[in-house]
N, CA and C atoms as a LAMMPS dump frame, in Angstrom:
ITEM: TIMESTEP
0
ITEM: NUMBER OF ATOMS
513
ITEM: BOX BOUNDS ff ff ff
-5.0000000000000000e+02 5.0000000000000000e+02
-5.0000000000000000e+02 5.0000000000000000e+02
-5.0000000000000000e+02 5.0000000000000000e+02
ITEM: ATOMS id mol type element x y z
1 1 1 N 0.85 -1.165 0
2 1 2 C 0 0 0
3 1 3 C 0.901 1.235 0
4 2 1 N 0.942 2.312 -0.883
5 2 2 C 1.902 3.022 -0.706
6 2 3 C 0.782 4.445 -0.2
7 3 1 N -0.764 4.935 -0.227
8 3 2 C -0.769 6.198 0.462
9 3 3 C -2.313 5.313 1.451
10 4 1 N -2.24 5.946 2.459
11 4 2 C -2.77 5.575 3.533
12 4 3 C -4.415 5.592 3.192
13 5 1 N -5.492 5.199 3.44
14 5 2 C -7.278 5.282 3.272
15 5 3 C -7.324 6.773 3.857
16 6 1 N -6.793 7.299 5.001
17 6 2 C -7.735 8.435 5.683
18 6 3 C -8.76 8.263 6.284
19 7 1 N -9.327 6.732 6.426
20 7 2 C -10.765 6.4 6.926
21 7 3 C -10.586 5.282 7.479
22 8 1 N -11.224 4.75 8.405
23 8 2 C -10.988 3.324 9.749
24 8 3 C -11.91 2.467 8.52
25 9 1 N -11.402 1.37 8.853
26 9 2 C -12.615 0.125 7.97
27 9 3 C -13.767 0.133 8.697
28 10 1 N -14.603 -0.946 8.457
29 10 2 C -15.261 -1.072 9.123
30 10 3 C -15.288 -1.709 10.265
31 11 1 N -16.269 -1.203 11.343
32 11 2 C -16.068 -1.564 12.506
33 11 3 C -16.569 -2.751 13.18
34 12 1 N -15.305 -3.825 12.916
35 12 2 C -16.472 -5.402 13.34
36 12 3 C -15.727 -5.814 14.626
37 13 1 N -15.126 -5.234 15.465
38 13 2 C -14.692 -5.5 16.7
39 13 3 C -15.707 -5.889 17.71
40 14 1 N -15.215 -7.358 18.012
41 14 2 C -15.89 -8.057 19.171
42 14 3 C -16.267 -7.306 20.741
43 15 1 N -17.85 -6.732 21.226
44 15 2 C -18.123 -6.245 22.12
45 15 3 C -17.841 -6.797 23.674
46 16 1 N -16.874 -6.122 24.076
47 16 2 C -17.089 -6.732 25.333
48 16 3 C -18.291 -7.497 26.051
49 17 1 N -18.858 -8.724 26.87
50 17 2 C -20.026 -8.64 27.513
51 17 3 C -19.876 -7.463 28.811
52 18 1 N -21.432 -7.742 28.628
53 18 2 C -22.178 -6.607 29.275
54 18 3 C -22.653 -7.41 30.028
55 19 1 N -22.688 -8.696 30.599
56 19 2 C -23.021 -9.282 31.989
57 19 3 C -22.376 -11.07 31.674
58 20 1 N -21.601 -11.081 32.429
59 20 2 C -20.726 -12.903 32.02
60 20 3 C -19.578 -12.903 33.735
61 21 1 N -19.315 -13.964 33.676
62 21 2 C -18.419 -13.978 34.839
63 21 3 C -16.831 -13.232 34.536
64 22 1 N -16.446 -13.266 35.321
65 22 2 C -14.737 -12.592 35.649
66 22 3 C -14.331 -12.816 34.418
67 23 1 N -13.904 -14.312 34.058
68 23 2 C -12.829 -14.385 32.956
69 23 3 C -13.188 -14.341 31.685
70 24 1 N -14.951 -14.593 31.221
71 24 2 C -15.362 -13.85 30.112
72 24 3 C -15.385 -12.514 30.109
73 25 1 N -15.923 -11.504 31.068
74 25 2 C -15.335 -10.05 30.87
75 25 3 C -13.817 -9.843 30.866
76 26 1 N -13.045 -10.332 31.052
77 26 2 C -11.85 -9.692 31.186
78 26 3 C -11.537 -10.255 29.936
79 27 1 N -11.485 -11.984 29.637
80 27 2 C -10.988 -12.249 28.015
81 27 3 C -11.78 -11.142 26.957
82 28 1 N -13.209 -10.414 27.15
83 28 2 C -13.535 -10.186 27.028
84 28 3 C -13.249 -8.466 26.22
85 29 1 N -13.16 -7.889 27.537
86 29 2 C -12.408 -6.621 26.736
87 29 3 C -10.605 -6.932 26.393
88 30 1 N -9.875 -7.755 26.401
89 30 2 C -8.654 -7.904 26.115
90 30 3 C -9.144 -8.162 24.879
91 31 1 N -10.32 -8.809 24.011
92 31 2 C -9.859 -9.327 23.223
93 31 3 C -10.729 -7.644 22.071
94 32 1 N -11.582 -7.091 23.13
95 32 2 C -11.431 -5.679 22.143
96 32 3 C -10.347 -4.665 22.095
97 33 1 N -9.809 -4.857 22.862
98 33 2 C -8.429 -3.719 22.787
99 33 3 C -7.205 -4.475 22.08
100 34 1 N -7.464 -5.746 21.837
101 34 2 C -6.973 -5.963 20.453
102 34 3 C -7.213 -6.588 19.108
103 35 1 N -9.03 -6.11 19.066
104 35 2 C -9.023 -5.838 17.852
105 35 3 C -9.156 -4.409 17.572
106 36 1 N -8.875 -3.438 18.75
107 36 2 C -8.532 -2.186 18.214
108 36 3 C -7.668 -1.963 17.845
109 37 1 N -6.288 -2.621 18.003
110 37 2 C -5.032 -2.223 17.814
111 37 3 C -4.728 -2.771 16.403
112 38 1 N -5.468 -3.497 15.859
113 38 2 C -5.694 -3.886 14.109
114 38 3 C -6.624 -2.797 13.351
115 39 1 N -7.752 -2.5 14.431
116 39 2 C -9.028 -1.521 13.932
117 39 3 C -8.178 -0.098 13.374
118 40 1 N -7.206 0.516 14.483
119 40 2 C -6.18 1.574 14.642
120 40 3 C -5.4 1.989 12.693
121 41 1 N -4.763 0.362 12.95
122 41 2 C -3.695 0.112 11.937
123 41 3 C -4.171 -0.035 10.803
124 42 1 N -4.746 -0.503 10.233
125 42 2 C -5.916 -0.675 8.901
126 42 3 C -6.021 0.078 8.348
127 43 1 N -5.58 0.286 7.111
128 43 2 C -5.578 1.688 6.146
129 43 3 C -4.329 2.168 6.223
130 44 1 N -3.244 2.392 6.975
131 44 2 C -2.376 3.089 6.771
132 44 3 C -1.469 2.652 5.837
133 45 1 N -0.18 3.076 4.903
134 45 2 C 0.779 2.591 4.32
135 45 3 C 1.781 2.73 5.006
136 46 1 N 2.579 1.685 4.343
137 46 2 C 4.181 1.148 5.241
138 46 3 C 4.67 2.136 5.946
139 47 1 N 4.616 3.188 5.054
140 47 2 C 4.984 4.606 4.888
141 47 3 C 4.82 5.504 5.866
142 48 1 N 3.938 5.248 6.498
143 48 2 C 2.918 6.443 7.375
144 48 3 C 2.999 5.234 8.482
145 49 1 N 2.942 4.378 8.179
146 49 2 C 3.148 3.372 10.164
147 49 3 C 4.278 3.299 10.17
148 50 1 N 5.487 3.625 9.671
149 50 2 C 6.551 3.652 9.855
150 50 3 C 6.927 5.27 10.498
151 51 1 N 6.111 5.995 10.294
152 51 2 C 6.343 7.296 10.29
153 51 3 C 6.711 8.171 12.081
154 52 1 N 7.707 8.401 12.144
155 52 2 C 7.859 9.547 13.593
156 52 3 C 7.063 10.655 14.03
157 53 1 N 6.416 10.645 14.643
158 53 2 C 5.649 12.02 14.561
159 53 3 C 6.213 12.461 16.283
160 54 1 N 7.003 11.66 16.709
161 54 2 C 6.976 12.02 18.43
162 54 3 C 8.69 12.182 18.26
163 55 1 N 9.231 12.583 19.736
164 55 2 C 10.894 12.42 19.655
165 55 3 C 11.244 11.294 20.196
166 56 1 N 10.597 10.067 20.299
167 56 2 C 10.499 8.816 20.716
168 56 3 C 10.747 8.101 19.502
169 57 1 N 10.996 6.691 19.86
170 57 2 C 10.589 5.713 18.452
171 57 3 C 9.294 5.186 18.573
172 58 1 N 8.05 5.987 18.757
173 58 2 C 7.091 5.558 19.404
174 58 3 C 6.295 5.621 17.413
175 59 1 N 6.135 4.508 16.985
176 59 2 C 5.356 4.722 15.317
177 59 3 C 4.167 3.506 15.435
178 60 1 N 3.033 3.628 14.682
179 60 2 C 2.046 2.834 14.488
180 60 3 C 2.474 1.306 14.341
181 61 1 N 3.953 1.158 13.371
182 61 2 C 4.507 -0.068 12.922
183 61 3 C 5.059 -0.874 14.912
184 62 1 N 5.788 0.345 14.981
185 62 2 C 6.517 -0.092 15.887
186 62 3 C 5.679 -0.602 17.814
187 63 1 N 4.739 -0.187 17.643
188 63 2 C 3.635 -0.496 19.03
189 63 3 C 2.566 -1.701 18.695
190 64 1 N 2.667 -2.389 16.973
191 64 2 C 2.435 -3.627 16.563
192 64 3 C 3.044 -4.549 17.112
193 65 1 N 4.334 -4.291 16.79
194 65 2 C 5.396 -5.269 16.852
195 65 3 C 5.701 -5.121 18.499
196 66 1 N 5.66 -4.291 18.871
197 66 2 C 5.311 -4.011 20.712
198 66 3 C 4.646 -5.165 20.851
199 67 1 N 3.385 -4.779 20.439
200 67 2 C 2.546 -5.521 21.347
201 67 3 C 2.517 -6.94 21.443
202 68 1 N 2.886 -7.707 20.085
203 68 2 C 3.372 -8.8 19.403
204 68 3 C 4.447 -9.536 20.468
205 69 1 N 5.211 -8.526 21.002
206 69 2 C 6.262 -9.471 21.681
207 69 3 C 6.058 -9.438 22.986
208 70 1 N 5.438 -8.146 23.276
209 70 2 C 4.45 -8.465 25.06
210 70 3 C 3.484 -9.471 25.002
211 71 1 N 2.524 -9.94 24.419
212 71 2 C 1.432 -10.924 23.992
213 71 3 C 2.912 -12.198 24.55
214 72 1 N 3.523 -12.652 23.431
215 72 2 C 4.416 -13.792 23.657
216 72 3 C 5.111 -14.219 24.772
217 73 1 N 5.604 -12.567 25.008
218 73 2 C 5.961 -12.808 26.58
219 73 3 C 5.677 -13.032 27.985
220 74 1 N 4.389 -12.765 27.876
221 74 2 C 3.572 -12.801 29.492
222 74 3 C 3.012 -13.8 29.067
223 75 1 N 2.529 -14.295 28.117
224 75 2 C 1.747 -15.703 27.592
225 75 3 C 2.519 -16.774 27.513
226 76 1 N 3 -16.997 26.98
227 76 2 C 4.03 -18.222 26.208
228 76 3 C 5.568 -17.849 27.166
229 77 1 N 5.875 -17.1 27.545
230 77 2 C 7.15 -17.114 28.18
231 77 3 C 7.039 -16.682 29.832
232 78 1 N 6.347 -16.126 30.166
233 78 2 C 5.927 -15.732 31.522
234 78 3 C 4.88 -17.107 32.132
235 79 1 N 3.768 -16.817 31.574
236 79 2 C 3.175 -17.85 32.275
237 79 3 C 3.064 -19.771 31.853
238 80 1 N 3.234 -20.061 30.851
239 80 2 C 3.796 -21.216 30.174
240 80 3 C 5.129 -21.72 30.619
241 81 1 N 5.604 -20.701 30.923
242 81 2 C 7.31 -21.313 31.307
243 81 3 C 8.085 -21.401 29.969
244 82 1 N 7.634 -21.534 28.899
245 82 2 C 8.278 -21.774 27.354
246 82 3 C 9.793 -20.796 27.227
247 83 1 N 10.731 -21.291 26.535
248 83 2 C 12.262 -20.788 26.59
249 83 3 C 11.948 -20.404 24.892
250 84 1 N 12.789 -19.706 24.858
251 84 2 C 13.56 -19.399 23.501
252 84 3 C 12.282 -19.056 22.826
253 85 1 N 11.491 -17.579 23.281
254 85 2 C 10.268 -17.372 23.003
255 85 3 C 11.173 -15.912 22.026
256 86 1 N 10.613 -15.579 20.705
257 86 2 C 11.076 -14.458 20.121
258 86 3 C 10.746 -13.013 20.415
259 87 1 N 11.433 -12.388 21.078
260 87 2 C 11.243 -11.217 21.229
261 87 3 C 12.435 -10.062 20.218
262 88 1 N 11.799 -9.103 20.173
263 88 2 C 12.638 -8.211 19.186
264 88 3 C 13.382 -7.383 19.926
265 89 1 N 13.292 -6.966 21.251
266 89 2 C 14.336 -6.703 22.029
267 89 3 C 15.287 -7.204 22.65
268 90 1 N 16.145 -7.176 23.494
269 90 2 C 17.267 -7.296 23.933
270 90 3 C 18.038 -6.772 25.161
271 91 1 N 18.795 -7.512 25.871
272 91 2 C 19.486 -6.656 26.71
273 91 3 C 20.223 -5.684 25.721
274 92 1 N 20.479 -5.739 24.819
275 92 2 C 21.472 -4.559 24.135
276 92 3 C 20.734 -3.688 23.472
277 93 1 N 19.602 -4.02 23.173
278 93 2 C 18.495 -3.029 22.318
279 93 3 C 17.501 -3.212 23.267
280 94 1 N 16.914 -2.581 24.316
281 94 2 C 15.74 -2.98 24.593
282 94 3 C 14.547 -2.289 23.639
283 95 1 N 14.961 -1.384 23.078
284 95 2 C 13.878 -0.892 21.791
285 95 3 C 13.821 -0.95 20.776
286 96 1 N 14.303 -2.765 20.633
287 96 2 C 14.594 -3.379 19.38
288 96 3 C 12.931 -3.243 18.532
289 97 1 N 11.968 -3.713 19.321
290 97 2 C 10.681 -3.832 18.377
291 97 3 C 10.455 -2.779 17.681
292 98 1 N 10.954 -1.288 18.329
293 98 2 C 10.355 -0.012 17.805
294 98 3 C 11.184 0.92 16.916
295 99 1 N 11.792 0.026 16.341
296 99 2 C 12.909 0.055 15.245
297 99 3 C 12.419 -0.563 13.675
298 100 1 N 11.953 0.409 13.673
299 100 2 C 11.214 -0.065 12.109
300 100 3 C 11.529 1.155 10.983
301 101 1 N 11.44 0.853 9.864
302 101 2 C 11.323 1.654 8.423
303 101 3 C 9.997 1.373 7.444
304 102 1 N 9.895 1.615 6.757
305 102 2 C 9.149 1.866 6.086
306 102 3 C 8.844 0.544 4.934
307 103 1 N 10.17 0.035 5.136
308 103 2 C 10.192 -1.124 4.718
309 103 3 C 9.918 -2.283 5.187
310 104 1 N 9.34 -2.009 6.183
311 104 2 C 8.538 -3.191 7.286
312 104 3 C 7.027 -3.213 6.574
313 105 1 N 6.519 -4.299 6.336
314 105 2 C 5.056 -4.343 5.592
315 105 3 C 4.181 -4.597 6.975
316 106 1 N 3.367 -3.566 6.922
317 106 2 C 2.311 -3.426 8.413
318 106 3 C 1.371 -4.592 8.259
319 107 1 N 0.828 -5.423 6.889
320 107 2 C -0.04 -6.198 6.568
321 107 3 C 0.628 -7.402 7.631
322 108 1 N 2.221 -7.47 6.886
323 108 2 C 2.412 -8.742 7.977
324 108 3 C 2.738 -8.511 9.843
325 109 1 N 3.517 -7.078 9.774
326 109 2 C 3.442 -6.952 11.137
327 109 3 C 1.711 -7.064 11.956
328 110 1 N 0.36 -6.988 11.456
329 110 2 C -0.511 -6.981 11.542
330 110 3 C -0.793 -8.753 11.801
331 111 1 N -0.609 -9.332 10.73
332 111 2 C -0.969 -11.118 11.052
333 111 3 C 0.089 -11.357 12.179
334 112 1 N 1.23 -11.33 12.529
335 112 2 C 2.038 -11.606 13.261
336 112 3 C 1.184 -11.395 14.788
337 113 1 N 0.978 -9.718 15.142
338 113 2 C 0.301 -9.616 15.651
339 113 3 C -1.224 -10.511 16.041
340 114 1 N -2.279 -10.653 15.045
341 114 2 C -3.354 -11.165 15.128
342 114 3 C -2.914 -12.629 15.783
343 115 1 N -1.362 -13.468 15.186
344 115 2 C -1.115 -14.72 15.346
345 115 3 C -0.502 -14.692 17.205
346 116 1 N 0.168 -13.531 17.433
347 116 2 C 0.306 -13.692 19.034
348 116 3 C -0.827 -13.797 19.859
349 117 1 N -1.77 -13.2 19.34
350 117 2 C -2.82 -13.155 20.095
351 117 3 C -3.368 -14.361 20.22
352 118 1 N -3.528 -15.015 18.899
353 118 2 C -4.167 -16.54 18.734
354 118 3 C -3.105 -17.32 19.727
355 119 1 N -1.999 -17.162 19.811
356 119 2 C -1.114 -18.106 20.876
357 119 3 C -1.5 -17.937 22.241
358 120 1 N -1.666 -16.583 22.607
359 120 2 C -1.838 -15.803 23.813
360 120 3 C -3.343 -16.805 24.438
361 121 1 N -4.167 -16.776 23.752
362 121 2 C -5.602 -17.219 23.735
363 121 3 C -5.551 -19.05 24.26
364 122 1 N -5.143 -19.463 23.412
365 122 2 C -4.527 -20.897 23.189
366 122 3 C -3.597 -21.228 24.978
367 123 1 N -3.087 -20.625 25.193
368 123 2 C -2.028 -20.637 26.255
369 123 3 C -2.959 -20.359 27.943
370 124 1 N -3.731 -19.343 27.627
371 124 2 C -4.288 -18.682 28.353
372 124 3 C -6.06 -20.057 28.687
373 125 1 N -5.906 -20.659 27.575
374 125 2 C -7.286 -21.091 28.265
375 125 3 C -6.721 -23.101 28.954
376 126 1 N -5.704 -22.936 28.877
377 126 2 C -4.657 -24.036 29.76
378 126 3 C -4.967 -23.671 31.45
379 127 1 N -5.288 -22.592 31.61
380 127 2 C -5.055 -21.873 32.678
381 127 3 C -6.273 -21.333 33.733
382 128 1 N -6.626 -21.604 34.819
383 128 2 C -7.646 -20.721 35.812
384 128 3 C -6.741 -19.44 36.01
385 129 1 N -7.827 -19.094 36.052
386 129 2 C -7.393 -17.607 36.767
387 129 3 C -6.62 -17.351 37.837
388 130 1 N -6.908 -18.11 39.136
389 130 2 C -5.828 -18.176 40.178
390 130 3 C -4.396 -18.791 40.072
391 131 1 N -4.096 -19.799 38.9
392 131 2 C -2.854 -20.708 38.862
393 131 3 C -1.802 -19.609 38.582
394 132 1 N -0.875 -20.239 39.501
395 132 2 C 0.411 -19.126 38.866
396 132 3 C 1.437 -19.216 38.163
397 133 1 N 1.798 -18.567 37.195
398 133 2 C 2.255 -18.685 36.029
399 133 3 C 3.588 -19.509 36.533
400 134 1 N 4.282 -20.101 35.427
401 134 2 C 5.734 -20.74 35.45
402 134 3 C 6.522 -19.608 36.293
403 135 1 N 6.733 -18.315 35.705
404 135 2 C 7.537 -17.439 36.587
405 135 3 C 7.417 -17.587 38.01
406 136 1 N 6.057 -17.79 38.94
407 136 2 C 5.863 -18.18 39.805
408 136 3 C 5.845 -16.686 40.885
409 137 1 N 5.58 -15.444 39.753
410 137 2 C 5.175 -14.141 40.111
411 137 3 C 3.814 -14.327 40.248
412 138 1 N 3.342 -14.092 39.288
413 138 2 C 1.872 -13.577 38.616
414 138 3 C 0.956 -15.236 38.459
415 139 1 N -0.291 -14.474 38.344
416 139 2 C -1.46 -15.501 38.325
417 139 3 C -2.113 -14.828 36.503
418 140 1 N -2.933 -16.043 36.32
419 140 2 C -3.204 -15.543 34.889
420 140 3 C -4.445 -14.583 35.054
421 141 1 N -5.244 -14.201 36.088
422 141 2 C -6.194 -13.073 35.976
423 141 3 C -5.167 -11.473 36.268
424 142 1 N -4.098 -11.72 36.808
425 142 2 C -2.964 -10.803 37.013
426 142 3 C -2.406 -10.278 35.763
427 143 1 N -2.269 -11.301 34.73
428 143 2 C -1.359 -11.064 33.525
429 143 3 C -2.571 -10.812 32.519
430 144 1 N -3.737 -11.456 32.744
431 144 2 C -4.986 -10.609 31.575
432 144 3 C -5.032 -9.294 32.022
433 145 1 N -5.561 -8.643 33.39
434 145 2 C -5.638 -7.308 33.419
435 145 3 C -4.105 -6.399 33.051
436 146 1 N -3.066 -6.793 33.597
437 146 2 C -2.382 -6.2 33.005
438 146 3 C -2.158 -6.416 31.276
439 147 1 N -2.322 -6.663 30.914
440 147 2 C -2.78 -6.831 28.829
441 147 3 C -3.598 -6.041 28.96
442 148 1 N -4.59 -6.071 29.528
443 148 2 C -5.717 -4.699 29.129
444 148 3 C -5.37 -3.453 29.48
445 149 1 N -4.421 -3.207 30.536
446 149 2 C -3.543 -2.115 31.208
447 149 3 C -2.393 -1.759 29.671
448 150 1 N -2.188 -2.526 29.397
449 150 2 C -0.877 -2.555 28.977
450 150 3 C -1.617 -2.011 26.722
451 151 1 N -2.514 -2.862 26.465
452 151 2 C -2.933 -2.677 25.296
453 151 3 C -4.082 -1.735 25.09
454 152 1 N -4.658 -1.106 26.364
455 152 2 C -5.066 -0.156 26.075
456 152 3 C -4.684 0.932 25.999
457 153 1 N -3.924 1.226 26.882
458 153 2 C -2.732 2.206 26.694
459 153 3 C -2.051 2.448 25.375
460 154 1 N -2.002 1.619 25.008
461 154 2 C -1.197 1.771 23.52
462 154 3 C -2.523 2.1 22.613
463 155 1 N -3.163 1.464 22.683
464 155 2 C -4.719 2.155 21.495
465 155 3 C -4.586 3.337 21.661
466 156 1 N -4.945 3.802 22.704
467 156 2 C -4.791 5.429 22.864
468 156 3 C -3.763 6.024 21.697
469 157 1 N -2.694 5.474 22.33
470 157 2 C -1.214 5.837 21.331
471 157 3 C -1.59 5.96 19.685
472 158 1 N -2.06 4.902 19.051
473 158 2 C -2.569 4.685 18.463
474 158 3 C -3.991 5.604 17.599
475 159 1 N -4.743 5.542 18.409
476 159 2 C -5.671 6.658 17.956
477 159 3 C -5.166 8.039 17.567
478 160 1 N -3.825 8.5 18.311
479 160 2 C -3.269 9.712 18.703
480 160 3 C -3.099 10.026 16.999
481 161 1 N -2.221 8.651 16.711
482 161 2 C -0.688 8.611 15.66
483 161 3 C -1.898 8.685 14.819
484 162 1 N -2.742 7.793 14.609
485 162 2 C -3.649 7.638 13.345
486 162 3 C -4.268 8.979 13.081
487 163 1 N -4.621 9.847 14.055
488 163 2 C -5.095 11.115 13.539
489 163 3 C -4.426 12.226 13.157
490 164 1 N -3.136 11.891 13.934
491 164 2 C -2.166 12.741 13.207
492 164 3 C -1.783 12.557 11.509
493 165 1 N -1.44 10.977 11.391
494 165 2 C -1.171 10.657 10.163
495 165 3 C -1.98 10.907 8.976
496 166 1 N -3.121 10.54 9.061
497 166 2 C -3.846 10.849 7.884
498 166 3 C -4.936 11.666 8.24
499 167 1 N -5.989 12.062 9.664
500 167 2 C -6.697 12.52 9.841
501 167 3 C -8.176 11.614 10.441
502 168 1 N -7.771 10.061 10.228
503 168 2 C -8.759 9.163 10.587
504 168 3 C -9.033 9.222 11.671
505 169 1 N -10.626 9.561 12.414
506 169 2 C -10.821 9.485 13.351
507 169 3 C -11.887 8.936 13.934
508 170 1 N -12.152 8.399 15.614
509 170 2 C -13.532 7.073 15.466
510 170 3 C -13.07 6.584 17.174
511 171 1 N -14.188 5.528 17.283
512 171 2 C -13.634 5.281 18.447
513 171 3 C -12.717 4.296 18.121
């Protein structure tokens, strides 16, 4: 895609319930705050999610690929116990994910994304809410609210960049 829509697709993001127990509301809005963070990204070109608008490396591309490797990590490497889980940072880069160009294709940073989530999901329903993760910190109703802490925060971000970039705006 080389120039951005200017306009959100359409809006088919899964509604939170509005009356269900604990871990259907909470899977619940986790799983709308990330299909906002696809809802966000949709329409833009490489070009423009690659794009700086802050004095941060804070870009549309780069809070994908964020979120992509937080999903893996509190899921599959935090609470799974799983080794040699891919993350794009580093002790030597820790802001390896948010290191992108233009030459990063958002379509696939986007499935990558959609595919952590599908792991995240998968991993997460192994699990009650009280059991505590492999790390032997956190419990998995601990590590869903923080995802909703953690990925809503970034929508925001998100909404910010998208209206700056082309002018698209929505909930």
């Amino acid at each position: 895609m080389t120039t951005s829509t200017r306009s959100l697709p359409h809006d088919d993001r899964p509604e939170p319930p509005e009356r269900a127990g604990e871990r259907e509301t909470l899977e619940g809005f986790l799983d709308f705050f990330r299909a906002t963070v696809v809802f966000k990204a949709t329409g833009l070109s490489n070009a423009d999610a690659a794009r700086r608008l802050l004095p941060s490396l804070t870009t549309v591309s780069g809070l994908v690929r964020h979120l992509a490797d937080v999903e893996r990590s509190w899921f599959r490497e935090s609470l799974a116990g799983e080794s040699d889980v891919p993350t794009r940072w580093s002790d030597d880069d820790r802001d390896g994910e948010f290191r992108v160009s233009e030459t990063d294709d958002l379509g696939e940073l986007l499935r990558d994304y959609e595919a952590a989530c599908a792991e995240s999901r998968a991993v997460a329903a192994r699990y009650e809410l009280d059991d505590v993760a492999a790390d032997g910190r956190h419990s998995l109703r601990w590590i869903l609210v923080h995802m909703i802490e953690e990925t809503g925060r970034h929508c925001g971000h998100l909404d910010i960049l998208r209206e700056l970039l082309d002018g698209a705006t929505g909930e």
